[in-house]
FINUTI-396295 format. One record per atom (N, C-alpha, C, CB): y, z, x; residue in one letter. Coordinates in Angstrom, 1 decimal. Glycine has a CB too. Layout:
BEGIN
+--------+--------+--------+------+
!  north !     up !   east ! rest !
+--------+--------+--------+------+
!      Y !      Z !      X !    a !
...
+--------+--------+--------+------+
REM end
This chain:
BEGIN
+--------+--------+--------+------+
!  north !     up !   east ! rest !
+--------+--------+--------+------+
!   99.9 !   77.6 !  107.3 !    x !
!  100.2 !   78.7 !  106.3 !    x !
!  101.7 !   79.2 !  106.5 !    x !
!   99.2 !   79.8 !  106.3 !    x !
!  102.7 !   79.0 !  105.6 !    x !
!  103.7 !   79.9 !  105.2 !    x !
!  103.8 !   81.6 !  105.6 !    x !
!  103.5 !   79.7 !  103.7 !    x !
!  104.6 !   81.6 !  106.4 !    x !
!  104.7 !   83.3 !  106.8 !    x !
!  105.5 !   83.6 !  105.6 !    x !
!  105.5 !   83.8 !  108.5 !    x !
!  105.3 !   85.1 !  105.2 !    x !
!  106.2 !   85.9 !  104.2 !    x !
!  107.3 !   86.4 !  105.0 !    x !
!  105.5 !   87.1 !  103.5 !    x !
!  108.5 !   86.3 !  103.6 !    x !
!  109.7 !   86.7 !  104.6 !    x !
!  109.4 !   88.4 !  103.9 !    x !
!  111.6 !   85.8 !  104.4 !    x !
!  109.9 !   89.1 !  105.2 !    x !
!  110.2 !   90.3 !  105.1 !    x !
!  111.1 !   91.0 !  104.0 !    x !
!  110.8 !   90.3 !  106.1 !    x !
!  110.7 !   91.9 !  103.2 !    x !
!  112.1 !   92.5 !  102.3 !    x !
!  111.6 !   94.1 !  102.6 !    x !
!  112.1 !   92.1 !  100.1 !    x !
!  112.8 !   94.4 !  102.1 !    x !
!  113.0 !   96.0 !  102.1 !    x !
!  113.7 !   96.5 !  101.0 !    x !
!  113.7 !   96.6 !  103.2 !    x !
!  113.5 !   97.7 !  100.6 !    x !
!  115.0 !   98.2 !   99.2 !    x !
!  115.3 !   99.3 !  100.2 !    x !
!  114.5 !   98.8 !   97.1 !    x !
!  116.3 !   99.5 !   99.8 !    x !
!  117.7 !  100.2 !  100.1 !    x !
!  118.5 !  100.8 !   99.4 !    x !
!  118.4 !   99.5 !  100.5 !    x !
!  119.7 !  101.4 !   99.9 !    x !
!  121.1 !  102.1 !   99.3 !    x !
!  122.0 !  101.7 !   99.8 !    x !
!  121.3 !  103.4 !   99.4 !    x !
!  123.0 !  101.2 !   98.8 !    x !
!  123.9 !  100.3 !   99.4 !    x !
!  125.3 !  101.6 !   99.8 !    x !
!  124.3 !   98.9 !   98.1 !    x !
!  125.9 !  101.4 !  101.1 !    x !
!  126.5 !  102.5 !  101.6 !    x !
!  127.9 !  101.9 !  101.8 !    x !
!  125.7 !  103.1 !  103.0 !    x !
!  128.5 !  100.5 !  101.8 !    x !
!  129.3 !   99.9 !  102.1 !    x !
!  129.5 !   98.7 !  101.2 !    x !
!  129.0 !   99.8 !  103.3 !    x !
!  130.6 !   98.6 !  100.2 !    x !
!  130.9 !   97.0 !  100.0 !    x !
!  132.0 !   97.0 !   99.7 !    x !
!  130.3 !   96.2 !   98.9 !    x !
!  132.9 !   97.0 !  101.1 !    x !
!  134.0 !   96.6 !  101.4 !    x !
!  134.4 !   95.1 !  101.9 !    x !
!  134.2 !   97.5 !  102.2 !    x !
!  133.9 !   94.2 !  102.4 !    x !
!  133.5 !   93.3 !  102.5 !    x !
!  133.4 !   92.4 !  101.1 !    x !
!  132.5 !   93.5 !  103.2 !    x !
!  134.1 !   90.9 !  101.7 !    x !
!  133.6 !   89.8 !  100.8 !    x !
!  132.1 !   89.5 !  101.2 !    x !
!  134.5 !   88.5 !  100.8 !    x !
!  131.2 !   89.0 !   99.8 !    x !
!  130.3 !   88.5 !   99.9 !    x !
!  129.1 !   89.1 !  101.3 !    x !
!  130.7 !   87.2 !   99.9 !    x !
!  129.5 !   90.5 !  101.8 !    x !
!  128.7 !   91.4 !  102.2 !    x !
!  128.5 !   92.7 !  101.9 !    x !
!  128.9 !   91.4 !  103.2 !    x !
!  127.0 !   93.1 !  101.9 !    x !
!  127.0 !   94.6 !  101.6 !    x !
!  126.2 !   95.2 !  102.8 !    x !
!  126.3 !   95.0 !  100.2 !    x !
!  126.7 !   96.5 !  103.3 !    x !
!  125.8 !   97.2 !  104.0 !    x !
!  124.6 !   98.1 !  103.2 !    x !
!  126.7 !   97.9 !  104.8 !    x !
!  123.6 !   98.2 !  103.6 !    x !
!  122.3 !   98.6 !  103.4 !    x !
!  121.7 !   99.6 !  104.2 !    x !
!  121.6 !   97.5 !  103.5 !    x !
!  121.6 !  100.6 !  103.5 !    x !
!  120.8 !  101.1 !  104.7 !    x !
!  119.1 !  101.7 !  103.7 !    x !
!  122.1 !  102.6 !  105.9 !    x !
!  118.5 !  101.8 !  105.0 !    x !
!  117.2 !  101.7 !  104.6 !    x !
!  116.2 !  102.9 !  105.7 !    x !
!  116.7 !   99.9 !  104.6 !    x !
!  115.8 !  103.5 !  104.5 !    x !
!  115.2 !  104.9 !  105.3 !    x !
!  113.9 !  105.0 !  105.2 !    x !
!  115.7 !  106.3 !  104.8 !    x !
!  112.8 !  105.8 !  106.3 !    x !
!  111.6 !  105.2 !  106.6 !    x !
!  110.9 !  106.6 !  106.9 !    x !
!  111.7 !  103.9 !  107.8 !    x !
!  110.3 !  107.3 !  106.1 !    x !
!  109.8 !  108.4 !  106.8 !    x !
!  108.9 !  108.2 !  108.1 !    x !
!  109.2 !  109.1 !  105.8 !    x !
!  109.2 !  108.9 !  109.1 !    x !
!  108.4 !  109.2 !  110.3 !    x !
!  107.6 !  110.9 !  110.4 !    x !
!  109.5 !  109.0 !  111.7 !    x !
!  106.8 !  110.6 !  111.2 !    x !
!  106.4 !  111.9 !  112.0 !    x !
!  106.9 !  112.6 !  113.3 !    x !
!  105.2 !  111.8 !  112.3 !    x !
!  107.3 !  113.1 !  113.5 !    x !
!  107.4 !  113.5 !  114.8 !    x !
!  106.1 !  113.7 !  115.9 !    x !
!  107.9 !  114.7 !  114.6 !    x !
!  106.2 !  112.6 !  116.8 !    x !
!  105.0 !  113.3 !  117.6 !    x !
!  104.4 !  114.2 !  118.2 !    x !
!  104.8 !  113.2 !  118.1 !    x !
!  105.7 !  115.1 !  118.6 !    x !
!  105.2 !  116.4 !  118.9 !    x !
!  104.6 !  117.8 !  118.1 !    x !
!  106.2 !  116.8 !  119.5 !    x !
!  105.7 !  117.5 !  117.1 !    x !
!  105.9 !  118.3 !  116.1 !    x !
!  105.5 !  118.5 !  114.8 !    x !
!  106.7 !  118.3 !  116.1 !    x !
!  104.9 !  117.0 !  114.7 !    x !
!  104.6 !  116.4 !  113.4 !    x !
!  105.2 !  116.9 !  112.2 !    x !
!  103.2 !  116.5 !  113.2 !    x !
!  106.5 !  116.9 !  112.1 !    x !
!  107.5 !  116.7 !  110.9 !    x !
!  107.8 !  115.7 !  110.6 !    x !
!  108.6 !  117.2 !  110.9 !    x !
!  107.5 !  115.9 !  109.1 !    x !
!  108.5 !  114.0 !  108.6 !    x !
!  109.6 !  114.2 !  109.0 !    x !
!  108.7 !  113.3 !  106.7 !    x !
!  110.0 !  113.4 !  109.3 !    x !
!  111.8 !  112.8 !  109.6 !    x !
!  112.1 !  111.8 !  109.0 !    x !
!  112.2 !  112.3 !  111.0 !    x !
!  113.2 !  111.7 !  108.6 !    x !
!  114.2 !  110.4 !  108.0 !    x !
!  114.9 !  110.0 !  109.1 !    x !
!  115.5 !  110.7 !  106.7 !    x !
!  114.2 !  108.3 !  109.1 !    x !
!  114.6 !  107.3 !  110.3 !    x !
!  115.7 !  106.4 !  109.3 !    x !
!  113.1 !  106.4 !  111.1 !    x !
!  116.7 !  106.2 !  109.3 !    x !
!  117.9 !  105.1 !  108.6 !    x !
!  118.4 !  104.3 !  109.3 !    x !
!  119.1 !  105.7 !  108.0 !    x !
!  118.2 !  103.0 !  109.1 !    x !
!  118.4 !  101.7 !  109.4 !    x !
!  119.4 !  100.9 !  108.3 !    x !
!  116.9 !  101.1 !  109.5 !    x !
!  120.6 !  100.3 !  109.3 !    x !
!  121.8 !   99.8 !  108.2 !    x !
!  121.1 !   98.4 !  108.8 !    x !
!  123.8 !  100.3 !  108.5 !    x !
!  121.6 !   97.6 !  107.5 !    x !
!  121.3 !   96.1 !  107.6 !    x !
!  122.5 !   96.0 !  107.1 !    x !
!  120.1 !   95.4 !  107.0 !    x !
!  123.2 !   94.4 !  107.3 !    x !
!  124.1 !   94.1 !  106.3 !    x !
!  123.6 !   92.8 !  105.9 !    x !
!  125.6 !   94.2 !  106.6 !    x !
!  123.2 !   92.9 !  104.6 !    x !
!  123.4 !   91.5 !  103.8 !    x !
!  124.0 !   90.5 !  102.8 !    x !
!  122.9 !   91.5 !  103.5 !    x !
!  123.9 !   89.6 !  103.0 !    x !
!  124.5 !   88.5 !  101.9 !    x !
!  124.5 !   89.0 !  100.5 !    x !
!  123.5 !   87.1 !  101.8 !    x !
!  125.8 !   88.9 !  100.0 !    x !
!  125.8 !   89.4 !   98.5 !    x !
!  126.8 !   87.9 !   97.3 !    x !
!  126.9 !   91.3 !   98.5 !    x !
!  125.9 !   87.0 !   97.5 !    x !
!  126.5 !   86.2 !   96.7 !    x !
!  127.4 !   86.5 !   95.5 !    x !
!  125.7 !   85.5 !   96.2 !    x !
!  128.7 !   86.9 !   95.5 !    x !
!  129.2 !   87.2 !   93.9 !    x !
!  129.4 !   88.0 !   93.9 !    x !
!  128.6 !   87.1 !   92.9 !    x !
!  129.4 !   88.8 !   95.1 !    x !
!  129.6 !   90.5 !   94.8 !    x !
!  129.3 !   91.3 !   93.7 !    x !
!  130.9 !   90.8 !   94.7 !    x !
!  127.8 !   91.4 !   93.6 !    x !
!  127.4 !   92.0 !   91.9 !    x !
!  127.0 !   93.4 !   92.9 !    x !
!  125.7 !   91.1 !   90.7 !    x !
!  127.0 !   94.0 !   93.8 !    x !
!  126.8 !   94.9 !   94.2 !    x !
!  127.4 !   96.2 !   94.5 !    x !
!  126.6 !   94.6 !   94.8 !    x !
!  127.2 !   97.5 !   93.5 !    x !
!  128.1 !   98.6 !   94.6 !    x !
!  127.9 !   99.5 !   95.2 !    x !
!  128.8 !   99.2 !   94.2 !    x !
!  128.5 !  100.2 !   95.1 !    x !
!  128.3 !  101.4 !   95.9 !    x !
!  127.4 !  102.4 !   95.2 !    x !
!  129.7 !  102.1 !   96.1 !    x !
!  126.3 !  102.7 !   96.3 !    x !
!  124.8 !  103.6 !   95.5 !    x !
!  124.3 !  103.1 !   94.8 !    x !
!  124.9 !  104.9 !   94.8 !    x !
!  124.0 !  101.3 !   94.5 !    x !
!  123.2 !  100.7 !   94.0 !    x !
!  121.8 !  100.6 !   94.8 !    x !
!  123.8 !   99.6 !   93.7 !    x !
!  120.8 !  100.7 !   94.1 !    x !
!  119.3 !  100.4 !   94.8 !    x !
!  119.3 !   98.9 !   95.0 !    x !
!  117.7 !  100.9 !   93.8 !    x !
!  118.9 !   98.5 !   95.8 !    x !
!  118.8 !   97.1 !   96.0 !    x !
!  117.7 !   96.6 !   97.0 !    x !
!  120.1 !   96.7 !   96.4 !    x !
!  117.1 !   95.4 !   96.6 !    x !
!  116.1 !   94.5 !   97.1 !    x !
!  116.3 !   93.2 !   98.3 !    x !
!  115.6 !   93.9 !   95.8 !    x !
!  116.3 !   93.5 !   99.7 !    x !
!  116.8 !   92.5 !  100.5 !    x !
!  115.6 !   91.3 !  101.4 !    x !
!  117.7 !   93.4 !  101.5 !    x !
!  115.5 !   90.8 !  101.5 !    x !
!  115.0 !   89.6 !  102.3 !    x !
!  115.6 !   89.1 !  103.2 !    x !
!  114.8 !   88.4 !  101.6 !    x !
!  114.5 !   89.0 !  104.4 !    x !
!  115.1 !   88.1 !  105.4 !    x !
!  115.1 !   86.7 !  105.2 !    x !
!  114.5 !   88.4 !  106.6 !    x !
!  116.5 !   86.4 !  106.3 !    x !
!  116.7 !   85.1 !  105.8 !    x !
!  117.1 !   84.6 !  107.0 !    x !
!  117.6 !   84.9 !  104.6 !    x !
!  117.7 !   83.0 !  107.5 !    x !
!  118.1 !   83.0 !  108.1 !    x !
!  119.5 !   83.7 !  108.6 !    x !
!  117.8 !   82.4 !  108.1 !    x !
!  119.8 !   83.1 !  110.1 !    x !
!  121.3 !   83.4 !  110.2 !    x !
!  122.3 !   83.2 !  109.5 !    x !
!  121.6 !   82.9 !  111.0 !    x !
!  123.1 !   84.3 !  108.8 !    x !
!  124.4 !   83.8 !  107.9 !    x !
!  126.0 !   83.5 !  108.8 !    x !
!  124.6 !   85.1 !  106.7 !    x !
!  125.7 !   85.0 !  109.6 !    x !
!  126.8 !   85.4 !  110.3 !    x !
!  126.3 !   86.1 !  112.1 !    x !
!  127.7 !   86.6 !  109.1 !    x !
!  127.6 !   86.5 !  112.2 !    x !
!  127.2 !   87.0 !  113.5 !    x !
!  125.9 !   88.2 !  113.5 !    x !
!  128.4 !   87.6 !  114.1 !    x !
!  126.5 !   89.1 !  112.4 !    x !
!  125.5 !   90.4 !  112.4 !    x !
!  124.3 !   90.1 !  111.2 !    x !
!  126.5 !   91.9 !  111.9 !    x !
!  124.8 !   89.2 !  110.5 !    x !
!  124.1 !   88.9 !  108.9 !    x !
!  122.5 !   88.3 !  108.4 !    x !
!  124.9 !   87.7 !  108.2 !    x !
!  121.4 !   88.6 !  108.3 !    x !
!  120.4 !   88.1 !  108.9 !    x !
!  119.6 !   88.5 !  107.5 !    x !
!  120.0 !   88.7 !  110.4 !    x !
!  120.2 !   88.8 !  106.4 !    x !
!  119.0 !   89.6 !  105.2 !    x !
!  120.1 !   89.1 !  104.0 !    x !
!  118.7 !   91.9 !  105.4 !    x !
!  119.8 !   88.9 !  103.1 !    x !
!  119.9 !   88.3 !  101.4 !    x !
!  119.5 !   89.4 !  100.7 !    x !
!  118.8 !   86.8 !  100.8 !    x !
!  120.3 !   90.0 !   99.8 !    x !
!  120.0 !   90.7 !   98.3 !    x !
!  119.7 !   89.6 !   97.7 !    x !
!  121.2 !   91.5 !   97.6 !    x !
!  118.5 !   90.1 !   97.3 !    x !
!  117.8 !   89.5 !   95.7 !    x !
!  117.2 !   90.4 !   94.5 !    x !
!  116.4 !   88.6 !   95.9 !    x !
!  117.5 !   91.3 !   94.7 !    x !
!  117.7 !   91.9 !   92.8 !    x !
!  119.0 !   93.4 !   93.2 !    x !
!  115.3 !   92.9 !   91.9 !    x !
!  119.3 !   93.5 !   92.1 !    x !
!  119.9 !   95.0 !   92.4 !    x !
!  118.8 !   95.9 !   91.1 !    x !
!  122.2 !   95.0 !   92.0 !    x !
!  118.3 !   96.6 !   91.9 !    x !
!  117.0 !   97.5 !   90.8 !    x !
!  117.8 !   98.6 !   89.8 !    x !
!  115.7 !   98.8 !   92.1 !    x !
!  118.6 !   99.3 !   90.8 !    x !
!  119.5 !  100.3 !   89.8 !    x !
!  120.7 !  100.4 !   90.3 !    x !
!  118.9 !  101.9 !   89.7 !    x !
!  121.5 !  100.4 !   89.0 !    x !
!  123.0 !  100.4 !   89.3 !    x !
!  123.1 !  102.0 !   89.8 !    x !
!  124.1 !   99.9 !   87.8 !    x !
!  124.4 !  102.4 !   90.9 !    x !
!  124.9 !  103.3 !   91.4 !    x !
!  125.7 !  103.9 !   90.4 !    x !
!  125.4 !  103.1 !   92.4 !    x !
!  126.4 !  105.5 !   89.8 !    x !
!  127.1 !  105.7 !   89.6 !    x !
!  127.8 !  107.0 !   90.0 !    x !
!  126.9 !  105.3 !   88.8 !    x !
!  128.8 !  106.1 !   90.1 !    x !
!  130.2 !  107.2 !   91.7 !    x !
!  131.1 !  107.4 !   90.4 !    x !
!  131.6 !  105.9 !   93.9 !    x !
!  131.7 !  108.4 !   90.8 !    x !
!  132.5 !  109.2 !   89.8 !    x !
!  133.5 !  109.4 !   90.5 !    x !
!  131.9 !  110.5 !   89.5 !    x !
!  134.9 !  108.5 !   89.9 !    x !
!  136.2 !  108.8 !   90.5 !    x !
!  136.5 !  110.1 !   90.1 !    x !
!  137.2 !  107.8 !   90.2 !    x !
!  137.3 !  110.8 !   90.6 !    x !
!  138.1 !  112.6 !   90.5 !    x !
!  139.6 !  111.7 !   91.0 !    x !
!  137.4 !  114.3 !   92.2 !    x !
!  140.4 !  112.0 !   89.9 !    x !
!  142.4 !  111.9 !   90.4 !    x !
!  142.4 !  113.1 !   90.8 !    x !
!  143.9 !  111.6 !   89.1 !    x !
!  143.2 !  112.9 !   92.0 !    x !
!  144.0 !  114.1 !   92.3 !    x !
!  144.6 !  115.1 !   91.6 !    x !
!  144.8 !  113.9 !   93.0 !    x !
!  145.1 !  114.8 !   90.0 !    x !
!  144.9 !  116.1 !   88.9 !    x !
!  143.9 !  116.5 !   88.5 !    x !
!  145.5 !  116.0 !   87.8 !    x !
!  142.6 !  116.2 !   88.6 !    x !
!  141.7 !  116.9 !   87.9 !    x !
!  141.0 !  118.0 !   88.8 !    x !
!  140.8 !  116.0 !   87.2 !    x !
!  141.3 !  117.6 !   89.9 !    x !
!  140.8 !  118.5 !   91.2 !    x !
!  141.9 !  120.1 !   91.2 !    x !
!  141.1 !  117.3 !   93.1 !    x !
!  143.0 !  120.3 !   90.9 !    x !
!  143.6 !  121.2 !   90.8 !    x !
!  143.4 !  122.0 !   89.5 !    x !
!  144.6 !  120.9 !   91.1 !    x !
+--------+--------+--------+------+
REM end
């Protein structure tokens, strides 16, 4: 039997990079002592064939194999596009 690969969705925090995006991916916990949820955030970077990805896009990643040194996860859908709002330095004054 076929093992499933792993996915996760995410917020894309980084695509400065060719054909990579950074990901990061947040996981509510408890605290054991205290038992508060906490936000645990985990950066992945993955394969972005084509660069369809930007910045504050939701996105769908799979593991995959080795791409690169750090590279280990494939985007396969982008769910919702991000939108960042440039400000020029005249409209701020």
């Amino acid at each position: 039997m076929k093992a499933k690969r792993k996915t996760r969705v995410g917020r894309v925090v980084s695509d400065r990079m060719d054909k990579t995006v950074v990901v990061a991916v947040e996981t509510p916990r408890r605290h054991p002592l205290y038992k508060k949820t906490m936000r645990r955030a985990v950066k992945y970077k993955a394969h972005d064939e084509g660069n369809k990805c930007g910045l504050d896009d939701t996105v769908r990643i799979e593991e995959t194999r080795p791409l690169s040194r750090l590279k280990r996860w494939r985007v396969t859908e982008v769910i919702t596009k991000g939108n960042i709002v440039e400000i020029q330095p005249k409209e701020i004054a």
